[in-house]
C-alpha positions as CSV (number, residue, x, y, z in Angstrom):
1,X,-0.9,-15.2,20.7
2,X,-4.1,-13.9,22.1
3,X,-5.0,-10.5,22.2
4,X,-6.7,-8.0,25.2
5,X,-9.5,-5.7,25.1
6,X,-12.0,-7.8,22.6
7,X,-15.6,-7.1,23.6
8,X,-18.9,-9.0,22.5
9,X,-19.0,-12.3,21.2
10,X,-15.0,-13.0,20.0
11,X,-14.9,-13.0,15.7
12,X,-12.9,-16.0,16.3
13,X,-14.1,-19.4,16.3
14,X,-12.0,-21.0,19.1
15,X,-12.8,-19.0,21.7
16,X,-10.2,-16.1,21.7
17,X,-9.1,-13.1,20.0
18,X,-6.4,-13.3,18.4
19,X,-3.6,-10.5,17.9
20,X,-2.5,-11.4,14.4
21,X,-5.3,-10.3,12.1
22,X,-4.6,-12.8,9.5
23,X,-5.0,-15.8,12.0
24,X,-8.3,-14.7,13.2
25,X,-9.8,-13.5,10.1
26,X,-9.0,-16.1,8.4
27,X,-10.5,-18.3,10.9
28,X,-13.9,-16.4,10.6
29,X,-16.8,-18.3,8.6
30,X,-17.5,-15.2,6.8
31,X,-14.2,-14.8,5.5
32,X,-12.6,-16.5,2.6
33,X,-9.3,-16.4,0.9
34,X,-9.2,-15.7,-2.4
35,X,-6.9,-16.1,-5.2
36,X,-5.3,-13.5,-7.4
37,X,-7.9,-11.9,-9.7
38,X,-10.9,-14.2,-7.1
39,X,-13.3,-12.4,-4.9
40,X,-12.4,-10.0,-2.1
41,X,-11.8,-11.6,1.5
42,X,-14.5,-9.6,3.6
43,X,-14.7,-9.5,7.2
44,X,-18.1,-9.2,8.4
45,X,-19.5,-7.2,11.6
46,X,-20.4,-10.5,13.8
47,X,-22.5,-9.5,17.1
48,X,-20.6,-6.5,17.7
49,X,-17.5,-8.1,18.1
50,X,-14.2,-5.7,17.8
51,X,-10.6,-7.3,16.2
52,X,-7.5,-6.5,17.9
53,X,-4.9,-6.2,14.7
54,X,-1.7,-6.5,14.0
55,X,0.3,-8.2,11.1
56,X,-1.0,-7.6,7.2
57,X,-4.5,-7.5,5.5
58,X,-4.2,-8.3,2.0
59,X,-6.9,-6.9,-0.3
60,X,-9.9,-7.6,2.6
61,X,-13.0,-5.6,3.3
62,X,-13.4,-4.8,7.1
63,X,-17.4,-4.7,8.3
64,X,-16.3,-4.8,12.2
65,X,-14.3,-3.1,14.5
66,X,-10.3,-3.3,14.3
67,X,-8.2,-2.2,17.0
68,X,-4.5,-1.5,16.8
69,X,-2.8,-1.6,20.1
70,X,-0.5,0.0,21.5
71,X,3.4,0.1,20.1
72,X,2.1,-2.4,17.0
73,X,2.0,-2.2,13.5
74,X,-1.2,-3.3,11.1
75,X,-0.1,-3.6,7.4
76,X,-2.4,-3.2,4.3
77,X,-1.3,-4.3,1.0
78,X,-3.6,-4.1,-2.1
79,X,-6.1,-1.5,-0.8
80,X,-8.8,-1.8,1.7
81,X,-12.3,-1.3,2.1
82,X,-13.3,-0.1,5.9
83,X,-17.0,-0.3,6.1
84,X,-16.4,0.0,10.0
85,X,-14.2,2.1,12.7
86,X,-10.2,1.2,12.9
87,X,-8.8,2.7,15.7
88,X,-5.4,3.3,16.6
89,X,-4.9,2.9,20.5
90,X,-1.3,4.3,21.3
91,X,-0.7,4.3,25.2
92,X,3.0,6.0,24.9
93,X,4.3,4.0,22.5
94,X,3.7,5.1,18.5
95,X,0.9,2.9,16.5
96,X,0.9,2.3,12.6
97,X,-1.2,1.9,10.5
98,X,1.0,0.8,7.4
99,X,0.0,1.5,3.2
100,X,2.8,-1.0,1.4
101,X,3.0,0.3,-2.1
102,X,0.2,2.3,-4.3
103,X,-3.2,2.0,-3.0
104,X,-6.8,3.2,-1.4
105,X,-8.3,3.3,1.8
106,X,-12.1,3.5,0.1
107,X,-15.2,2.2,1.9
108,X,-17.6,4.7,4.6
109,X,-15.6,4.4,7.7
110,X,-13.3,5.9,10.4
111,X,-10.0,5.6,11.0
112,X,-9.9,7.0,15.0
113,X,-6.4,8.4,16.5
114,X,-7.1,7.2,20.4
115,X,-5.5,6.0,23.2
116,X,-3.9,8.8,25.4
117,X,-0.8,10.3,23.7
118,X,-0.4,11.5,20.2
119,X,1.8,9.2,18.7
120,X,-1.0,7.3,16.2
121,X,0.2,7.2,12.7
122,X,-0.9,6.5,9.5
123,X,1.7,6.4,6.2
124,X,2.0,5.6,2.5
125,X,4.9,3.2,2.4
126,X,6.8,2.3,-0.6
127,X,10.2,1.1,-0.7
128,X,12.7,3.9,-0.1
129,X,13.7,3.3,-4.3
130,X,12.0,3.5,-7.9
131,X,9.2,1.9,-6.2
132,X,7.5,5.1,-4.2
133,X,4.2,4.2,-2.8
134,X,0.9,6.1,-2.9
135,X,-2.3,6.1,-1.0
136,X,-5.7,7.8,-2.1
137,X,-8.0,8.3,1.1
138,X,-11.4,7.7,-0.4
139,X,-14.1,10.4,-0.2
140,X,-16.0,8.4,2.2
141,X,-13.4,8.1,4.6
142,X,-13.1,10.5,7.7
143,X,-9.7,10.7,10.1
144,X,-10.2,11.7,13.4
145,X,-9.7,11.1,16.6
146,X,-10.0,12.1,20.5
147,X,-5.9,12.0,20.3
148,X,-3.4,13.7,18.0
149,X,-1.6,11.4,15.0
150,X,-0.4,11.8,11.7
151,X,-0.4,11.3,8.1
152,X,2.5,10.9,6.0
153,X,4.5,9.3,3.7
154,X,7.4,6.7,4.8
155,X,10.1,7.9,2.8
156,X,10.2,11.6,1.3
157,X,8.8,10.0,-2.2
158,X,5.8,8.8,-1.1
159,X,2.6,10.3,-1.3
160,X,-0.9,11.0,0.3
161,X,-3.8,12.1,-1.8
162,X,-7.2,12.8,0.7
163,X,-10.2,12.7,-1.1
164,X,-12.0,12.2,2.2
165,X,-12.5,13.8,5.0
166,X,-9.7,14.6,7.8
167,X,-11.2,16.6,10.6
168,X,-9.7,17.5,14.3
169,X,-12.2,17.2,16.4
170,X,-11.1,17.2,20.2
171,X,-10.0,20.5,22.1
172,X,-5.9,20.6,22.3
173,X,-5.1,18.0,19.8
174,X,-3.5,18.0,16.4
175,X,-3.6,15.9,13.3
176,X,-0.5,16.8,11.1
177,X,-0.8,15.7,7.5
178,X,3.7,15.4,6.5
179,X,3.8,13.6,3.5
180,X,6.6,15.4,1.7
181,X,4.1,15.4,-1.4
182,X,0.4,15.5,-0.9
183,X,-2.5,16.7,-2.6
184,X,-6.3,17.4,-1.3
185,X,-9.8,17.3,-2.6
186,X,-11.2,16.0,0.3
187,X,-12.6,18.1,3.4
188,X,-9.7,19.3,6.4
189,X,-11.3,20.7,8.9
190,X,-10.8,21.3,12.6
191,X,-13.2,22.3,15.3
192,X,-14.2,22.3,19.1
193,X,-10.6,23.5,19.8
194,X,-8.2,20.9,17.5
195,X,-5.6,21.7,15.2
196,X,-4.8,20.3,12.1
197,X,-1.5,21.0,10.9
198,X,-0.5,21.1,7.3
C-alpha cells in the first residue's frame, strides 16, 4: 500500500512510502522496536523526508514529518513525543488524529489543521465505559493550522487537558476545543482574523 505526496528522499528503505506508519517506520534503520518497559521506538528526521500515516504509533518519538491524509485515521497509544510537524490534510473528508486511552502529546512540535476544509480532528479516546481516556497536551506543543479542526473527547467522559499552546492563526478559520470536560493551563489564543471556539 503505497502512499502519495512523500517529498525528499523516502524514510523507507525500499523505495516507497508507505501509508501504514507502522510498516514504514518500522522498516527505517533508525527505528527499533522495543519491548515493554525497553527503549522508546524513535523516528528520526532523515533528509527531509515527510511520512504519510495512518494505522497506530505505539509509544514512538516522531523527529520527521507525518502527514495524515485525507478521510484516514492515525492512532497513538501510550503517548507520543512529536519533536517535528504532524499535519492533518482533510480535502472534504474528516481526518483523525486518534488518543486511545490516558496519555501525552509531549515533545516541541506542531500539530497543523490543513488541507482545505475544516474537518481535521484531534480526540482523547477511551472506551465509551469505566475506562474514559485522557490526553494532556504538553506545554511545548502548539495546534494550529491554515484550516479549522477540533479538539475533543470521543465519548462525553473523556478528557482534554492543554498545557500547550492552541492558537488560530489564519483569517476566517476556527479551532473548537469540545471535550465535554476540559481544563487549560496552556496558552489559547487567536489572531490575524481566526476564531477559537471554547
Amino acid at each position: 500500500e503505497t502512499g502519495s505526496g512523500c517529498s525528499g528522499p523516502s524514510p523507507c528503505p525500499h523505495g516507497r512510502c508507505e501509508a501504514r506508519a507502522r510498516r514504514c517506520i518500522a522498516g527505517h534503520p533508525g527505528f527499533s522496536r522495543a519491548s515493554p518497559g525497553g527503549p522508546p521506538k524513535v523516528f528520526p528526521a532523515s533528509g527531509g523526508a515527510q511520512l504519510i500515516a495512518t494505522g497506530t504509533l505505539d509509544g514512538v518519538t516522531l523527529n520527521a514529518a507525518v502527514t495524515i491524509p485525507n478521510s484516514y485515521s492515525l492512532t497513538v497509544k501510550n503517548g507520543l513525543v512529536l519533536n517535528s510537524v504532524l499535519t492533518l490534510t482533510n480535502t472534504g473528508n474528516y481526518t483523525y488524529l486518534y488518543f486511545t486511552g490516558t496519555q501525552a502529546l509531549t515533545g516541541t512540535g506542531q500539530v497543523v489543521f490543513g488541507g482545505s476544509y475544516p474537518y481535521d480532528t484531534v480526540q482523547a479516546r477511551g472506551d465509551g465505559g469505566s475506562n474514559p481516556a485522557t490526553l494532556t497536551i504538553g506545554p511545548g506543543i502548539t495546534i494550529h493550522g491554515s484550516q479549522g479542526g477540533s479538539i475533543s473527547g470521543y465519548y462525553g467522559s473523556d478528557t482534554v487537558i492543554n498545557q500547550g499552546t492552541i492558537h488560530e492563526d489564519t483569517a476566517g478559520k476556527i479551532i473548537t476545543v469540545s471535550a465535554t470536560t476540559w481544563s487549560n493551563t496552556g496558552v489559547l489564543k487567536a489572531s490575524n482574523g481566526g476564531t477559537l471556539s471554547l
